[in-house]
N, CA, C and O of each residue as an XYZ file, in Angstrom:
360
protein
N       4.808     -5.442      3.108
C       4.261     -4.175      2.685
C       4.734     -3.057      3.607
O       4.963     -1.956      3.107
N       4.887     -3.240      4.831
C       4.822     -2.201      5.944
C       6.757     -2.006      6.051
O       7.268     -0.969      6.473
N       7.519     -3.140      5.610
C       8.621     -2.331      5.143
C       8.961     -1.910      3.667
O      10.095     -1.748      3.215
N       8.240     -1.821      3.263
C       8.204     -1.115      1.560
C       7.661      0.652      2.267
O       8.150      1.705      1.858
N       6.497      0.550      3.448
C       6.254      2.249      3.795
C       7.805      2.618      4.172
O       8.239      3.723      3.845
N       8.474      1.859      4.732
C       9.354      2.055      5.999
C      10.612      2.634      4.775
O      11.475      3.414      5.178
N      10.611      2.266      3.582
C      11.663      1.930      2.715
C      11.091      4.049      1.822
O      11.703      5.107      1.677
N       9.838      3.614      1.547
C       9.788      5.126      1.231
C       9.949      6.515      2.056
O      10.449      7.589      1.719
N       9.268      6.042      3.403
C       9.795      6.916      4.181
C      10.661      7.422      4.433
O      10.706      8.561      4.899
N      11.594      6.697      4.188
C      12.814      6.915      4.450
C      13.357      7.971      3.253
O      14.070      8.967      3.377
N      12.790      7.417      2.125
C      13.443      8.191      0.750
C      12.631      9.276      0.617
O      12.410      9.669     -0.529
N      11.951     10.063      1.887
C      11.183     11.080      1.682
C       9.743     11.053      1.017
O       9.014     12.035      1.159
N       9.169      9.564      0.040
C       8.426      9.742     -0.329
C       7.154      9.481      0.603
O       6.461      8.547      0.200
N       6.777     10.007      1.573
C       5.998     10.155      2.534
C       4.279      9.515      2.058
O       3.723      8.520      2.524
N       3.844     10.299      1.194
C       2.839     10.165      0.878
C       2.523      8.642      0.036
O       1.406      8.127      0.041
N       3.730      8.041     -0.679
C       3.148      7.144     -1.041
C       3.055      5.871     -0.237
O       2.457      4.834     -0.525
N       3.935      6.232      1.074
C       3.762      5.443      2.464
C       2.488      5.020      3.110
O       2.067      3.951      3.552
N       1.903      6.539      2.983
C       0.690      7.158      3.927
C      -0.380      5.958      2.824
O      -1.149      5.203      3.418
N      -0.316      5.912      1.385
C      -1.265      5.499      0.361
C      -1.357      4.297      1.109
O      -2.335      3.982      1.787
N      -0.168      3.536      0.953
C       0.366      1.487      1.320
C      -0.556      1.560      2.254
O      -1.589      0.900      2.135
N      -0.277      2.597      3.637
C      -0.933      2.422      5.215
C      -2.400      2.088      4.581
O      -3.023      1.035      4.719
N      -2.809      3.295      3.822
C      -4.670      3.516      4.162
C      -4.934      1.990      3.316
O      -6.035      1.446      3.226
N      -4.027      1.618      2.906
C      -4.852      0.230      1.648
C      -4.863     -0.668      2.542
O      -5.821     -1.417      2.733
N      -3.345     -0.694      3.456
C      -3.735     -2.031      4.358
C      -5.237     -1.600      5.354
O      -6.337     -2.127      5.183
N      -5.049     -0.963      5.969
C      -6.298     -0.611      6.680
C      -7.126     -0.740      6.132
O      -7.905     -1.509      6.695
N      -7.569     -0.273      4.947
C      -9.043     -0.518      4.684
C      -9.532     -1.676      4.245
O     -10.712     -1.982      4.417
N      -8.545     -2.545      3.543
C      -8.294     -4.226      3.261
C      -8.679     -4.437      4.594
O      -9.906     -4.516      4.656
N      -8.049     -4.580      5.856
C      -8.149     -5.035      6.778
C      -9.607     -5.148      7.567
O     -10.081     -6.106      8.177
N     -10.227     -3.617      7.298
C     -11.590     -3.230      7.504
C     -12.698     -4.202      7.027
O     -13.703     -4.481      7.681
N     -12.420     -4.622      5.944
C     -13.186     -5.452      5.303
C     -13.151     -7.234      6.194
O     -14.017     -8.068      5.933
N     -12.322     -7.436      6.928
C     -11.713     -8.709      7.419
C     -12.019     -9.787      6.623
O     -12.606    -10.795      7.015
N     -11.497     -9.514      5.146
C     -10.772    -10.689      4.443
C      -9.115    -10.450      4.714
O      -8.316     -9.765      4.075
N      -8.934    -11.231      5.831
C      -7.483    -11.045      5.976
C      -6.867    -12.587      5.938
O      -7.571    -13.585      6.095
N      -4.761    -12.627      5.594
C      -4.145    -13.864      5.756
C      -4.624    -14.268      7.236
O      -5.336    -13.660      8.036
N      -3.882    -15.694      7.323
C      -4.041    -16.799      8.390
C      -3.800    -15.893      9.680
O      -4.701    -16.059     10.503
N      -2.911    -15.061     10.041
C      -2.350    -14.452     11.328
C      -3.399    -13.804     11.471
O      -3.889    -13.747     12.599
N      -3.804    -13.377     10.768
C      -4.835    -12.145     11.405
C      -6.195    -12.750     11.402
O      -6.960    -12.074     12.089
N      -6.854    -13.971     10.774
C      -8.316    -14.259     10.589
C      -8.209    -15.111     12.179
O      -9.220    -15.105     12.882
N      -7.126    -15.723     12.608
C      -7.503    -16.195     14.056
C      -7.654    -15.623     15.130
O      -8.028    -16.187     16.158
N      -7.374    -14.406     15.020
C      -7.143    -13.042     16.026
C      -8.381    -12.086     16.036
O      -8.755    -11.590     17.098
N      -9.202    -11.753     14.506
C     -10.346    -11.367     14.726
C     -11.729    -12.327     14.863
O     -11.733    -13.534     14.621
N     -12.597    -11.750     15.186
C     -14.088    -12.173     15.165
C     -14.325    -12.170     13.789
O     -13.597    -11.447     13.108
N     -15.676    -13.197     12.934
C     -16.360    -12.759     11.844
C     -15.281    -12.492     10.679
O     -15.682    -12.242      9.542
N     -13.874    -12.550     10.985
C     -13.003    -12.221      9.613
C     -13.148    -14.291      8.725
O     -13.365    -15.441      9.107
N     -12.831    -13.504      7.379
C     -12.812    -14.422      6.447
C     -10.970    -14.795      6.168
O     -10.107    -13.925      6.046
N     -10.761    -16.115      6.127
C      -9.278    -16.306      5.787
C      -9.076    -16.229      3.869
O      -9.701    -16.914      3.060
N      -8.592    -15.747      3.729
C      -7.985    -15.760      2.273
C      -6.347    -15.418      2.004
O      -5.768    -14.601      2.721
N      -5.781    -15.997      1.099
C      -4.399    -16.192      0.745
C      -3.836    -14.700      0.662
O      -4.438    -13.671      0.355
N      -2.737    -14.855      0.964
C      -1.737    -13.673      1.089
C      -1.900    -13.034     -0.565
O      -2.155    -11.831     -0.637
N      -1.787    -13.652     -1.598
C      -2.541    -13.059     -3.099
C      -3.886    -12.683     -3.070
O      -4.284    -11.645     -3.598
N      -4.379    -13.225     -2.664
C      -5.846    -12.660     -2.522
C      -5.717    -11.638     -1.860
O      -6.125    -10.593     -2.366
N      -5.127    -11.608     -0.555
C      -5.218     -9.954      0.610
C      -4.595     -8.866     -0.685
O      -5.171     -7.814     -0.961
N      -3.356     -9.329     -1.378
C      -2.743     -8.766     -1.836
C      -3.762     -7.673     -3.248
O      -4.018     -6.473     -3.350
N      -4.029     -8.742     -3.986
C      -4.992     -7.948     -5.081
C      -6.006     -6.987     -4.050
O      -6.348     -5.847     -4.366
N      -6.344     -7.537     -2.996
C      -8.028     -6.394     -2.384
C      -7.162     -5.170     -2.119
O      -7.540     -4.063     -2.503
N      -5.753     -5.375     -1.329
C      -4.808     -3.929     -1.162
C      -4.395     -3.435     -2.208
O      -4.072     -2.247     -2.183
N      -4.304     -4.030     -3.178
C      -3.913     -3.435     -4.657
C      -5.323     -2.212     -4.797
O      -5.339     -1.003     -4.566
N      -6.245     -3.010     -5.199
C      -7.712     -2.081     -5.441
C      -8.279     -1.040     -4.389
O      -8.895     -0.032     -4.734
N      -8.022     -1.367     -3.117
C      -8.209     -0.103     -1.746
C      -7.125      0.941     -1.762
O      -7.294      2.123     -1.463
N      -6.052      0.413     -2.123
C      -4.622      1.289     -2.751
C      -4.978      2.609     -3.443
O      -4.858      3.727     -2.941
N      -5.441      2.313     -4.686
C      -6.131      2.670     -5.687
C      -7.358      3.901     -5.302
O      -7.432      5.037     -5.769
N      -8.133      3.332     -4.439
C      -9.192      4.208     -4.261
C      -8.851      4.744     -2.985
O      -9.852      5.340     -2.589
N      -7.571      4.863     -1.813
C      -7.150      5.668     -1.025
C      -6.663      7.058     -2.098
O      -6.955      8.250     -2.003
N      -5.837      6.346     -3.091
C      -4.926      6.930     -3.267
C      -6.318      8.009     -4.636
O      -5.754      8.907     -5.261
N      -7.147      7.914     -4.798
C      -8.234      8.576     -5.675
C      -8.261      8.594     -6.930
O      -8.380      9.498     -7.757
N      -8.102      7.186     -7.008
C      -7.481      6.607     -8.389
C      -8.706      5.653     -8.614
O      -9.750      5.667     -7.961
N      -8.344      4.699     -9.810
C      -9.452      3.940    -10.076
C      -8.894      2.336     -9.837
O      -7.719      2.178     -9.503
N      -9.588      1.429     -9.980
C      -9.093      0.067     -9.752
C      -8.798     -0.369    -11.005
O      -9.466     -0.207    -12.026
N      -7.618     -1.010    -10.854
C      -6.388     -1.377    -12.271
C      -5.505     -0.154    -12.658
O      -4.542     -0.133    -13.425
N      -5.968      0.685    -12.066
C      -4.999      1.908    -12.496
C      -3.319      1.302    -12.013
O      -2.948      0.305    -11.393
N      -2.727      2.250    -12.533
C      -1.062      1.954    -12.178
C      -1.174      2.594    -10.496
O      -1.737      3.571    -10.003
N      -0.265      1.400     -9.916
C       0.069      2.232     -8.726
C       0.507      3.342     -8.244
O       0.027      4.153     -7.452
N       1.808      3.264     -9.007
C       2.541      4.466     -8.803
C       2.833      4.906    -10.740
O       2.893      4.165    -11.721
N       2.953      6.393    -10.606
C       2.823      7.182    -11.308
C       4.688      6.987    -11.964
O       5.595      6.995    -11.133
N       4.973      6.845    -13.322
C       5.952      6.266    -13.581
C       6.712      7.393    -13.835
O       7.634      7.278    -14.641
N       6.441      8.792    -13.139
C       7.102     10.086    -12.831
C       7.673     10.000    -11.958
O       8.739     10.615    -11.910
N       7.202      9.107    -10.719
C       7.951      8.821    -10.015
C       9.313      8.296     -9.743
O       9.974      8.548     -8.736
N       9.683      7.514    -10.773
C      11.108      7.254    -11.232
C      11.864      7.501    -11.710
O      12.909      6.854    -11.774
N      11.550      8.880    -12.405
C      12.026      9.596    -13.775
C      13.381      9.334    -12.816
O      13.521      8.749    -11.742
N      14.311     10.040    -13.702
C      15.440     10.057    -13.358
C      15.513     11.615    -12.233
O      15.849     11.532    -11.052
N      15.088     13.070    -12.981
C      14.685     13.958    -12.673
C      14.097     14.084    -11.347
O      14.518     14.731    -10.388
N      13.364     13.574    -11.417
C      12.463     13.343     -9.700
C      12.930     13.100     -8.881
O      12.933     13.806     -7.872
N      13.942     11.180     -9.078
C      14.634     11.320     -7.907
C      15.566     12.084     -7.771
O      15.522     12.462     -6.601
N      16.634     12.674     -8.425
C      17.199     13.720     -8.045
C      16.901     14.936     -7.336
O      17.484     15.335     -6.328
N      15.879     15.537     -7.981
C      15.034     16.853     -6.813
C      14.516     16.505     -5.736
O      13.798     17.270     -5.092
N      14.800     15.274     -5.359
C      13.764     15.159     -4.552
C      14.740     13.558     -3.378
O      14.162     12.652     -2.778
N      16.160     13.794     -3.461
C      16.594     12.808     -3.027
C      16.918     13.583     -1.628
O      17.079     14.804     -1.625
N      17.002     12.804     -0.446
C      17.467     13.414      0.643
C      18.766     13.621      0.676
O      19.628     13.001      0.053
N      18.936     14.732      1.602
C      20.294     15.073      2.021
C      21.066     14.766      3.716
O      22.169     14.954      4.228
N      19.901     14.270      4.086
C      20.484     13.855      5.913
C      21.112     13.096      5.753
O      21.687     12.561      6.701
């Protein structure tokens, strides 16, 4: 996930970076986290990398002020149009 931010960042799309960050965090908040991380905290619950995955799907969602099952990303985002206005030049 954290190189998918690294991958938008890069392509300028900043904010939908910032979205990925707040979902892992707040997934994380909850400590239903995978194997690496439930031995490292106190009181966390272990559940499967699909399981972490759907709870960041739905915290995704409500970072991003959306609803749960909604589409992640907005399929404007791909237009053809968009990325063009909006492709970097560095």
């Amino acid at each position: 996930m954290l190189s998918g931010v690294m991958m938008f960042d890069f392509m300028g799309w900043k904010e939908v970076g910032q979205l990925i960050e707040a979902g892992i965090e707040r997934t994380i908040a909850q400590k239903r986290v995978t194997y690496d991380l439930e031995r490292m905290m106190e009181g966390a619950t272990k559940v499967t990398t699909s399981a972490f995955c759907d709870r960041h799907h739905r915290e995704y969602a409500v970072a991003g002020g959306g609803e749960v099952g909604a589409p992640l990303l907005s399929n404007e985002l791909f237009s053809t149009s968009y990325i063009q206005s909006n492709r970097r030049t560095d």
